[in-house]
mmJSON file of the N, C-alpha and C atoms, coordinates in Angstrom:
{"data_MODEL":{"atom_site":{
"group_PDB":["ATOM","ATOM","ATOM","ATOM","ATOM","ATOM","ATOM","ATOM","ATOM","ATOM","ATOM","ATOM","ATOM","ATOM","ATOM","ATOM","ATOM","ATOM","ATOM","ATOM","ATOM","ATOM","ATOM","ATOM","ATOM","ATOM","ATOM","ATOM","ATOM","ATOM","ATOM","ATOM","ATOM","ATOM","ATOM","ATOM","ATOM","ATOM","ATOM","ATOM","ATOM","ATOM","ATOM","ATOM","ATOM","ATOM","ATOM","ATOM","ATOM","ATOM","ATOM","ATOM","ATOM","ATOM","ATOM","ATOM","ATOM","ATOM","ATOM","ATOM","ATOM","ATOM","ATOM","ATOM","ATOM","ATOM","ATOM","ATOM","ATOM","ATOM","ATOM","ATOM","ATOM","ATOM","ATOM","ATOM","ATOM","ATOM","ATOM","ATOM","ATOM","ATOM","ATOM","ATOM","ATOM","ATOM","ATOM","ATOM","ATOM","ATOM","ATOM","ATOM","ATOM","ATOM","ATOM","ATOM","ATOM","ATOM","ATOM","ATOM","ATOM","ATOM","ATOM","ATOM","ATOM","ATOM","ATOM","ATOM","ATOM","ATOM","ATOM","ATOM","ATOM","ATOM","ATOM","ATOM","ATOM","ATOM","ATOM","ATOM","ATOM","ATOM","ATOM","ATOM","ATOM","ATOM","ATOM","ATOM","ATOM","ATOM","ATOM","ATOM","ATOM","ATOM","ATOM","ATOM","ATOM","ATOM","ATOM","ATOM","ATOM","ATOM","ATOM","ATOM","ATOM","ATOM","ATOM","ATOM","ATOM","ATOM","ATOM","ATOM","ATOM","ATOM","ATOM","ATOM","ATOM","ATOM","ATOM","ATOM","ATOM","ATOM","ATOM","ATOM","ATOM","ATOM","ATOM","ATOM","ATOM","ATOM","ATOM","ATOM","ATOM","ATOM","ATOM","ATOM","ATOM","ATOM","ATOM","ATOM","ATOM","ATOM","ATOM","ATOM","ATOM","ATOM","ATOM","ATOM","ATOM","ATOM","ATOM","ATOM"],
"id":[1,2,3,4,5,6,7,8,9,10,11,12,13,14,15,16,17,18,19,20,21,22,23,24,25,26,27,28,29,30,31,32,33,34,35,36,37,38,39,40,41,42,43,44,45,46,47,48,49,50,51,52,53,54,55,56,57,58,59,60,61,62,63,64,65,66,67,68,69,70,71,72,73,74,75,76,77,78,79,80,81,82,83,84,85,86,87,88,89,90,91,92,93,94,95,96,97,98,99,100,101,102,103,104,105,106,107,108,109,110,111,112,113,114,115,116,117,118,119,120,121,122,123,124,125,126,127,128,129,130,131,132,133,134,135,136,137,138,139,140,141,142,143,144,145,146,147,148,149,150,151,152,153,154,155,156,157,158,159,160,161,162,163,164,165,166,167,168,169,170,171,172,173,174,175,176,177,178,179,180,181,182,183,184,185,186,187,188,189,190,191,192],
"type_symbol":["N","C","C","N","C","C","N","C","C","N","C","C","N","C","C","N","C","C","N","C","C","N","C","C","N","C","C","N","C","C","N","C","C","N","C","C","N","C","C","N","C","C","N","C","C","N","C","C","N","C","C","N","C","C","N","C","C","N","C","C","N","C","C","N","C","C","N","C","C","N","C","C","N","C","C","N","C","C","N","C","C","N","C","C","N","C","C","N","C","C","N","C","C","N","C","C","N","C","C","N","C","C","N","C","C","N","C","C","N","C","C","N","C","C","N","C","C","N","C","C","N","C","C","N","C","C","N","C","C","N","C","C","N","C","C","N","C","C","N","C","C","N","C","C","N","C","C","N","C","C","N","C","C","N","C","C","N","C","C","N","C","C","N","C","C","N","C","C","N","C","C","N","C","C","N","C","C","N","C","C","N","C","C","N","C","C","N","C","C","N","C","C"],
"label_atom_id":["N","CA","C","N","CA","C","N","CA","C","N","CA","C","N","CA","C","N","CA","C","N","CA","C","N","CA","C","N","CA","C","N","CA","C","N","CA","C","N","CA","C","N","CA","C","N","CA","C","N","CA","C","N","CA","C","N","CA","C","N","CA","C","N","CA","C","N","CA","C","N","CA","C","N","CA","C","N","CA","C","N","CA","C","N","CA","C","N","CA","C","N","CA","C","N","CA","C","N","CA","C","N","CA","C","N","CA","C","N","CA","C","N","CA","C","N","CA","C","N","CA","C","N","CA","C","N","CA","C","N","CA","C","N","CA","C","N","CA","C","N","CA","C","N","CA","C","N","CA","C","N","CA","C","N","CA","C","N","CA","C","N","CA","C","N","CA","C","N","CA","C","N","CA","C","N","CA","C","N","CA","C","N","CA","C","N","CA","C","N","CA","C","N","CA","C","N","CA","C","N","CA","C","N","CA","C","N","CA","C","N","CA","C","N","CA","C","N","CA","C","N","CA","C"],
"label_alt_id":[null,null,null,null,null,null,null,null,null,null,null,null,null,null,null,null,null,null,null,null,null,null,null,null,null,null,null,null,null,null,null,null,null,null,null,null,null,null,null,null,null,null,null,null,null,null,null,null,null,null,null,null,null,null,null,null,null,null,null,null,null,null,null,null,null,null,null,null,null,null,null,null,null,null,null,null,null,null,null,null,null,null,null,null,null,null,null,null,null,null,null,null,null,null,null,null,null,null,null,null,null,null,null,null,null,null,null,null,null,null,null,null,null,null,null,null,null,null,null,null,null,null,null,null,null,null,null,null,null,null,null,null,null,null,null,null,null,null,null,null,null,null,null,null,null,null,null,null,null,null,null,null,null,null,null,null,null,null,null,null,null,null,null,null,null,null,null,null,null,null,null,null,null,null,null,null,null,null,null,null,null,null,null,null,null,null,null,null,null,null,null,null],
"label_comp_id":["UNK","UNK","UNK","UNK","UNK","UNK","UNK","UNK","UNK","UNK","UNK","UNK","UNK","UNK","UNK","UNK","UNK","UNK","UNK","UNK","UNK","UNK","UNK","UNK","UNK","UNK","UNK","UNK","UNK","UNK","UNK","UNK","UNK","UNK","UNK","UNK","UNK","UNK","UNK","UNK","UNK","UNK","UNK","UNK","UNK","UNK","UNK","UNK","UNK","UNK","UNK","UNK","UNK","UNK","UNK","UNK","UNK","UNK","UNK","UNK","UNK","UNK","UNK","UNK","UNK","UNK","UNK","UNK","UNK","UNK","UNK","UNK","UNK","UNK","UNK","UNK","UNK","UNK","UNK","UNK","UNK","UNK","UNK","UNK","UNK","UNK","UNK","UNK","UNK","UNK","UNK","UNK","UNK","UNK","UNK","UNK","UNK","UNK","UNK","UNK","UNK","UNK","UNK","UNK","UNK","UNK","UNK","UNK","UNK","UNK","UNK","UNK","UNK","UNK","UNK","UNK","UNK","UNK","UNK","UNK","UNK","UNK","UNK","UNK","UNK","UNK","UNK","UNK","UNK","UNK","UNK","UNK","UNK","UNK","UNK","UNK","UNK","UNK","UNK","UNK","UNK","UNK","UNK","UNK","UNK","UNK","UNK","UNK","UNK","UNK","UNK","UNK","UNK","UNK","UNK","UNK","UNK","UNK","UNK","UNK","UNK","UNK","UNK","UNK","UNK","UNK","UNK","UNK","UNK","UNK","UNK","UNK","UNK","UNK","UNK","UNK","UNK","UNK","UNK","UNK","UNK","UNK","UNK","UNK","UNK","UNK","UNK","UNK","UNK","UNK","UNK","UNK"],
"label_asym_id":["A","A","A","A","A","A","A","A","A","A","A","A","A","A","A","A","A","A","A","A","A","A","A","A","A","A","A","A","A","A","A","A","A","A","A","A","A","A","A","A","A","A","A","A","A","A","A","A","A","A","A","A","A","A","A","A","A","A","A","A","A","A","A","A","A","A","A","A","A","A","A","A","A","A","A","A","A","A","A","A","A","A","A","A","A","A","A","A","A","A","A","A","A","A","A","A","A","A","A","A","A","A","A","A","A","A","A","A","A","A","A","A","A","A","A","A","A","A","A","A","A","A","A","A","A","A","A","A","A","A","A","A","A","A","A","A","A","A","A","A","A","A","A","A","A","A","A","A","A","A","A","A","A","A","A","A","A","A","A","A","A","A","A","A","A","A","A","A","A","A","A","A","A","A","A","A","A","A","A","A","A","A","A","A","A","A","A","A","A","A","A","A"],
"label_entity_id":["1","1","1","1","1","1","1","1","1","1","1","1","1","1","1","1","1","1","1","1","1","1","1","1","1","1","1","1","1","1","1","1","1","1","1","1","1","1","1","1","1","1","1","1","1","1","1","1","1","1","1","1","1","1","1","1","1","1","1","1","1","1","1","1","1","1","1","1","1","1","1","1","1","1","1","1","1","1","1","1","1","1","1","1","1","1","1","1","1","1","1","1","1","1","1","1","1","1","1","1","1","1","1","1","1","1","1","1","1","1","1","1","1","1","1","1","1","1","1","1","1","1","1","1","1","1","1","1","1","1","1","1","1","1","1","1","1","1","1","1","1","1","1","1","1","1","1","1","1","1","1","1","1","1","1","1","1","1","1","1","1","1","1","1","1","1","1","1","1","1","1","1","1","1","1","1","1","1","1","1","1","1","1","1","1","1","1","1","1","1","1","1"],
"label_seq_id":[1,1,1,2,2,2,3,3,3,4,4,4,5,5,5,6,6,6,7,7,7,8,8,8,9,9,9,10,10,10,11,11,11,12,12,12,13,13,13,14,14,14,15,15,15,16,16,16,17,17,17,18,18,18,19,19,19,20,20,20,21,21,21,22,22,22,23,23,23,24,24,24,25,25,25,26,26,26,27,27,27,28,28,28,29,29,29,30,30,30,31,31,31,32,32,32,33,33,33,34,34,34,35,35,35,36,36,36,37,37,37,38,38,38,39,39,39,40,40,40,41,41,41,42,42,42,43,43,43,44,44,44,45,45,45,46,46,46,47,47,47,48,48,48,49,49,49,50,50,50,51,51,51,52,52,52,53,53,53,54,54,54,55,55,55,56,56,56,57,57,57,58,58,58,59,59,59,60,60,60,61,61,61,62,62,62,63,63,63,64,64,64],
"pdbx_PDB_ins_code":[null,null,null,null,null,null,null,null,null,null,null,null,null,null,null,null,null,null,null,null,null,null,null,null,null,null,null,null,null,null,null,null,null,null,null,null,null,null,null,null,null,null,null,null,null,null,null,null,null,null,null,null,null,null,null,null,null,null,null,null,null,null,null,null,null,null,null,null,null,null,null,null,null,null,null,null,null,null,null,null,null,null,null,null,null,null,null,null,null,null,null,null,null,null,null,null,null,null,null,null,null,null,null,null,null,null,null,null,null,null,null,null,null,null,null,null,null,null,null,null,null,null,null,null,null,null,null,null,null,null,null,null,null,null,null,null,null,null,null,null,null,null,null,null,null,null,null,null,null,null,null,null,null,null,null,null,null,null,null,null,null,null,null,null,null,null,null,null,null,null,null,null,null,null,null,null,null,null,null,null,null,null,null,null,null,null,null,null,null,null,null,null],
"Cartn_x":[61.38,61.153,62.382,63.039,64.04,63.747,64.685,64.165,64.722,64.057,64.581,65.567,66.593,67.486,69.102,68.636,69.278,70.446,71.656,71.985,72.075,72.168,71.586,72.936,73.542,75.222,74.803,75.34,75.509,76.545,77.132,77.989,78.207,79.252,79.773,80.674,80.027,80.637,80.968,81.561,82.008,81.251,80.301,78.873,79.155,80.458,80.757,80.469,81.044,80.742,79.282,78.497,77.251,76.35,76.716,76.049,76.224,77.408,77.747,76.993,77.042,75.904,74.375,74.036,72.209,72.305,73.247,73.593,73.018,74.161,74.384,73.168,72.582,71.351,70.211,70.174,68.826,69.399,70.291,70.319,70.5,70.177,70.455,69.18,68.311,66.563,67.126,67.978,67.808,68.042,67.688,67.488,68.912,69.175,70.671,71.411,70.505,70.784,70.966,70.231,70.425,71.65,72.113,73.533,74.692,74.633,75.872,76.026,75.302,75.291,75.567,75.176,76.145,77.099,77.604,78.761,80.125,79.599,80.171,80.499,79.013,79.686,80.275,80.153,81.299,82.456,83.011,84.433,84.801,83.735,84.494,85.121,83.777,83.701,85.239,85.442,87.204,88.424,87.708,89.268,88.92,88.482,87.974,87.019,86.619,85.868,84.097,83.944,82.754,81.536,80.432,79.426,77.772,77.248,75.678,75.547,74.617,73.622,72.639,72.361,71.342,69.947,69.487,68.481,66.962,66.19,65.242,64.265,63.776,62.845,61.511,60.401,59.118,58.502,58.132,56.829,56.325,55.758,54.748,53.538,53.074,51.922,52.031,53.272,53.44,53.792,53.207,53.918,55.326,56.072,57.264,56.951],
"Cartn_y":[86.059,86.145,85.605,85.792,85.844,85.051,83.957,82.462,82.895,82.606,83.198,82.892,83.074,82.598,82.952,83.352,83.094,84.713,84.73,86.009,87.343,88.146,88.717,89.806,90.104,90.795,91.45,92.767,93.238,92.52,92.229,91.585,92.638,92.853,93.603,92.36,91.958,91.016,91.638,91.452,91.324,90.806,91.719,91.784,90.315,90.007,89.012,87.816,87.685,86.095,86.254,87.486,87.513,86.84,86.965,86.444,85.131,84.603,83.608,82.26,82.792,82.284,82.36,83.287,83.405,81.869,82.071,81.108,79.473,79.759,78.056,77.909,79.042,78.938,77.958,78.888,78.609,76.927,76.348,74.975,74.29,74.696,74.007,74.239,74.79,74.736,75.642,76.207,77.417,78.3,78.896,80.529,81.055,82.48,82.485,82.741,83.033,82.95,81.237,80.685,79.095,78.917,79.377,79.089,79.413,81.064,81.211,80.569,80.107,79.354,77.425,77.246,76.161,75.897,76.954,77.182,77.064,78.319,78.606,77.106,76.169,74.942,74.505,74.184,72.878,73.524,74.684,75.039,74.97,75.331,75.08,73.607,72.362,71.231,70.806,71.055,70.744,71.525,72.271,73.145,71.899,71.38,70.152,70.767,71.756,72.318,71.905,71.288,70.537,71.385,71.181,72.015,70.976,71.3,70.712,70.995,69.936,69.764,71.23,71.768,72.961,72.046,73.173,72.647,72.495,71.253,71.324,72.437,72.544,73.922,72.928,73.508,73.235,73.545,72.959,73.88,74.585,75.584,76.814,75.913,76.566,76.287,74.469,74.36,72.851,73.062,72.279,73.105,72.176,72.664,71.761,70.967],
"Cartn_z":[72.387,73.821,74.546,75.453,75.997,77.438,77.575,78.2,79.398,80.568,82.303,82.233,83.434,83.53,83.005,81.445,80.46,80.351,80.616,80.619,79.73,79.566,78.414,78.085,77.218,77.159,75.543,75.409,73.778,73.226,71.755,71.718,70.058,69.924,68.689,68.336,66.506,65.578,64.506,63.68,62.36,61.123,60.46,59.495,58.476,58.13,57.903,58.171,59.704,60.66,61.473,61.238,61.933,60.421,59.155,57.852,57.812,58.085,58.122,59.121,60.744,61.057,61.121,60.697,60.259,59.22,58.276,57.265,57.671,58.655,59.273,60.37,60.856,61.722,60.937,59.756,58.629,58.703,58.373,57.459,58.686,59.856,61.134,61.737,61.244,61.657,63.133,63.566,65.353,64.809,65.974,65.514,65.94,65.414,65.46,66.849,67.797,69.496,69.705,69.24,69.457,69.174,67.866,67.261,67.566,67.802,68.658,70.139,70.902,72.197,71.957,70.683,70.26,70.039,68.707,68.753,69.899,70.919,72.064,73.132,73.167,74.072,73.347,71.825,70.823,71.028,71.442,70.911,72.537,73.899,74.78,75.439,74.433,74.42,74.101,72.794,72.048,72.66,73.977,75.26,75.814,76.057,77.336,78.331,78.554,78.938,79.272,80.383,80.231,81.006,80.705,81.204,81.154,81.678,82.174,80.52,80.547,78.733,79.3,77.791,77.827,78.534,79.445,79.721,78.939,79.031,77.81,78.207,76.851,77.072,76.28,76.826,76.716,75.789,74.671,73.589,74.37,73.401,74.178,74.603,75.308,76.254,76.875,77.062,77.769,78.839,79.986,81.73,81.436,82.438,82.735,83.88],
"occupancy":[1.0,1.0,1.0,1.0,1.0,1.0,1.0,1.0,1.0,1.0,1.0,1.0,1.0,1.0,1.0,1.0,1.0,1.0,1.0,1.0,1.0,1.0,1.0,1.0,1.0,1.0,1.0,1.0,1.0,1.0,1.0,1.0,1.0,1.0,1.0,1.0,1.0,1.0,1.0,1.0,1.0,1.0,1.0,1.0,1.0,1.0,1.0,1.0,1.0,1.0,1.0,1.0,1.0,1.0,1.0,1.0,1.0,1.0,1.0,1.0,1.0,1.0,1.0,1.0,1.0,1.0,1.0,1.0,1.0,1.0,1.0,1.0,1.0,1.0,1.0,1.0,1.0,1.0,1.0,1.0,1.0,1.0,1.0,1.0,1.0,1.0,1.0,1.0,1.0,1.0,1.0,1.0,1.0,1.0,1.0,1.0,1.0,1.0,1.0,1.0,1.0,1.0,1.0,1.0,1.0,1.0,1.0,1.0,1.0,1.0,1.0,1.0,1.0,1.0,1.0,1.0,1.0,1.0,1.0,1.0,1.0,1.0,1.0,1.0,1.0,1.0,1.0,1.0,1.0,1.0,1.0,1.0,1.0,1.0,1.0,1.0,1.0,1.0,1.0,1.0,1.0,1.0,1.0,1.0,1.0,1.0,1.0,1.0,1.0,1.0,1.0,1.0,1.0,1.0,1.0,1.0,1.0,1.0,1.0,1.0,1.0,1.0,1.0,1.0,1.0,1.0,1.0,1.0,1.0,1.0,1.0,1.0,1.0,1.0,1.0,1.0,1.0,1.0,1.0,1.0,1.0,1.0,1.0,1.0,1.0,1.0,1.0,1.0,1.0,1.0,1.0,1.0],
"B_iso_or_equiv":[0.0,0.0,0.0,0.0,0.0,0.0,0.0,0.0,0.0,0.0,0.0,0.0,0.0,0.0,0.0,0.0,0.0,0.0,0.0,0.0,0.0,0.0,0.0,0.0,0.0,0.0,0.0,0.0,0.0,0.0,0.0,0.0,0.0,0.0,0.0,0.0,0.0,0.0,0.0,0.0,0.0,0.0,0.0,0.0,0.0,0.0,0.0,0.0,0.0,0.0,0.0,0.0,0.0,0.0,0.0,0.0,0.0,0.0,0.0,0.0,0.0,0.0,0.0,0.0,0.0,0.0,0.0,0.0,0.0,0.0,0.0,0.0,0.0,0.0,0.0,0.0,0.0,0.0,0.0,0.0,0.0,0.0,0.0,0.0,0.0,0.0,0.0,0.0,0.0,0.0,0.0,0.0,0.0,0.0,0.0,0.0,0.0,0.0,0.0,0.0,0.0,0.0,0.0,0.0,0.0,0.0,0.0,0.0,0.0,0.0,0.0,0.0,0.0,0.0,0.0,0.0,0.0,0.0,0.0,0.0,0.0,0.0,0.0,0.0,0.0,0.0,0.0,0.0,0.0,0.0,0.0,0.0,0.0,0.0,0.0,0.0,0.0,0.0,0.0,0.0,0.0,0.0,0.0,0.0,0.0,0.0,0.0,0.0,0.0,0.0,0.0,0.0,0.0,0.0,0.0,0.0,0.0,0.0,0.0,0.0,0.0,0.0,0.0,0.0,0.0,0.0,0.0,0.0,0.0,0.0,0.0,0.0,0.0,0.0,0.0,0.0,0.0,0.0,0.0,0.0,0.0,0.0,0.0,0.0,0.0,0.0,0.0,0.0,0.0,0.0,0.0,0.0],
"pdbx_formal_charge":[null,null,null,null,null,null,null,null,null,null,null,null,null,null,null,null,null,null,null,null,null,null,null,null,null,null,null,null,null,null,null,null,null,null,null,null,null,null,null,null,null,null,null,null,null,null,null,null,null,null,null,null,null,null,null,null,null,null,null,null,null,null,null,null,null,null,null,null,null,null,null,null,null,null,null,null,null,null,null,null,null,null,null,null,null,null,null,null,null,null,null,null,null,null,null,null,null,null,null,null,null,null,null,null,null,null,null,null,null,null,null,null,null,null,null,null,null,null,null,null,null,null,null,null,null,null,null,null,null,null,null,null,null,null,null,null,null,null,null,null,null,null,null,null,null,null,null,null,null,null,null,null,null,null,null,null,null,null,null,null,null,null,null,null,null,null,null,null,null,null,null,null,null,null,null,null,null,null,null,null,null,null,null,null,null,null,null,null,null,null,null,null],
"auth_seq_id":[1,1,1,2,2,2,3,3,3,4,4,4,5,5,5,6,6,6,7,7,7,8,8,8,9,9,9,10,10,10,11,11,11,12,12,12,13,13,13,14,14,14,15,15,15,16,16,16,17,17,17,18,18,18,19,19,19,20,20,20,21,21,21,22,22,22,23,23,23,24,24,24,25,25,25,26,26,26,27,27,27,28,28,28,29,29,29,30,30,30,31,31,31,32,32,32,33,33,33,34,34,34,35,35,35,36,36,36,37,37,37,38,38,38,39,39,39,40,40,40,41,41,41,42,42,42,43,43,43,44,44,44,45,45,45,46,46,46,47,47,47,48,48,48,49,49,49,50,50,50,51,51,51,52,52,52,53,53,53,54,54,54,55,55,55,56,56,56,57,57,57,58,58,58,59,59,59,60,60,60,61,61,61,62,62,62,63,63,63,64,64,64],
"auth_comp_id":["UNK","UNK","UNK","UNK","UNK","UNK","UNK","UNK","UNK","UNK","UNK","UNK","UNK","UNK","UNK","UNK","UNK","UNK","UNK","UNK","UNK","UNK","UNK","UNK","UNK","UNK","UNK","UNK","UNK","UNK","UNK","UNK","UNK","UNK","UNK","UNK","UNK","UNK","UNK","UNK","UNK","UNK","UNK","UNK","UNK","UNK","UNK","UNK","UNK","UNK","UNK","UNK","UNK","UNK","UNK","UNK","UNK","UNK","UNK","UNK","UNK","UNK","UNK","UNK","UNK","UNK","UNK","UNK","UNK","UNK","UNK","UNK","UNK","UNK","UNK","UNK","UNK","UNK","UNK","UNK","UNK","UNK","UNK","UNK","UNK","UNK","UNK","UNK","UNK","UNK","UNK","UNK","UNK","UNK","UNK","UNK","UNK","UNK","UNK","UNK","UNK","UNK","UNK","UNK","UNK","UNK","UNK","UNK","UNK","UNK","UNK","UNK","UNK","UNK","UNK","UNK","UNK","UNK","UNK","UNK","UNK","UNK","UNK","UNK","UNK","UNK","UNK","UNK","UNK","UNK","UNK","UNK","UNK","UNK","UNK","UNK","UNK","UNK","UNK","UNK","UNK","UNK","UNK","UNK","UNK","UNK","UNK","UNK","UNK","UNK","UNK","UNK","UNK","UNK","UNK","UNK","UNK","UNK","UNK","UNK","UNK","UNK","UNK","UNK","UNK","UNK","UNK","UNK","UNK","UNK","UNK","UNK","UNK","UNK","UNK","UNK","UNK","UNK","UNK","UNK","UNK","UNK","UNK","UNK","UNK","UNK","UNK","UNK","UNK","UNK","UNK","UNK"],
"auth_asym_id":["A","A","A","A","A","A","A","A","A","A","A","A","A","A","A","A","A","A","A","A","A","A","A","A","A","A","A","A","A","A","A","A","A","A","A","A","A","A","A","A","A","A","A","A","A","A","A","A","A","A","A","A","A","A","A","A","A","A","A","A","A","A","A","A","A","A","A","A","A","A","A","A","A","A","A","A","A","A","A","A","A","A","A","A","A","A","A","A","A","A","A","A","A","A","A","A","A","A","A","A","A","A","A","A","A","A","A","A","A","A","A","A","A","A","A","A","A","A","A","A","A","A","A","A","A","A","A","A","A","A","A","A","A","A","A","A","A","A","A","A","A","A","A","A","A","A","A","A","A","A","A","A","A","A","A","A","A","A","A","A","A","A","A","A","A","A","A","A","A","A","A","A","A","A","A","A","A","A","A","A","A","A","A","A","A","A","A","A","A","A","A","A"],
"auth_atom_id":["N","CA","C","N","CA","C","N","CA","C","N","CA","C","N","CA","C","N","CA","C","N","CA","C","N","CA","C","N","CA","C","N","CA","C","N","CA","C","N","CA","C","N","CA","C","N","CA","C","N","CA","C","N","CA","C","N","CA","C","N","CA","C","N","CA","C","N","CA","C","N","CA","C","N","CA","C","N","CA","C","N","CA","C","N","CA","C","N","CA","C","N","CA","C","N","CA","C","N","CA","C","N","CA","C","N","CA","C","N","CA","C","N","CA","C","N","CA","C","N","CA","C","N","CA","C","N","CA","C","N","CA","C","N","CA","C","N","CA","C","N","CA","C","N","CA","C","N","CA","C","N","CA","C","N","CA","C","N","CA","C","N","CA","C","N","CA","C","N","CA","C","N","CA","C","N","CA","C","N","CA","C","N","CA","C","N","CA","C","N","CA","C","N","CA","C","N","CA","C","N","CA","C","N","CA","C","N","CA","C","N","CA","C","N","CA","C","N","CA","C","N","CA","C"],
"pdbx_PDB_model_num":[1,1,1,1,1,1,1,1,1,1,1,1,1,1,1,1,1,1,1,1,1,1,1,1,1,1,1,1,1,1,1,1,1,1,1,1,1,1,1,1,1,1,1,1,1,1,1,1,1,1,1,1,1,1,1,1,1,1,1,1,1,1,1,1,1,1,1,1,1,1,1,1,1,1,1,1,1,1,1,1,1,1,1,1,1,1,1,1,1,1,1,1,1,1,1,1,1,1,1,1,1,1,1,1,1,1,1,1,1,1,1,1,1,1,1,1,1,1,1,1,1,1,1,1,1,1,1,1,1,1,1,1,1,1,1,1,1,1,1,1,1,1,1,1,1,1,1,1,1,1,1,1,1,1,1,1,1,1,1,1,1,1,1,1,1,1,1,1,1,1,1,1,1,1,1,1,1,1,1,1,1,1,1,1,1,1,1,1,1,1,1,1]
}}}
């Protein structure tokens, strides 16, 4: 399910580095949308690149 807000883009990878993170998803308990959006702040984190913490998301059926 696809979280409001959240922008939504096709993205063409390399069958390689898309295996690679399912990989690192699994031993990192997120799912592989979780992962590439981690990825993406740690590397803009090490440009110096600073950004708002992800915002928390709610178990299902918990109000915010």
């Amino acid at each position: 399910m696809a979280s409001p807000g959240k922008k939504h883009f096709p993205l063409r990878i390399d069958p390689a580095v898309w295996a690679e993170i399912e990989r690192l998803a699994a031993q990192e308990l997120r799912s592989v949308n979780a992962q590439v959006e981690f990825l993406l702040r740690e590397a803009l984190a090490r440009r110096g690149r600073k950004l708002p913490p992800p915002a928390a998301q709610a178990a299902p059926g918990e109000a915010n």
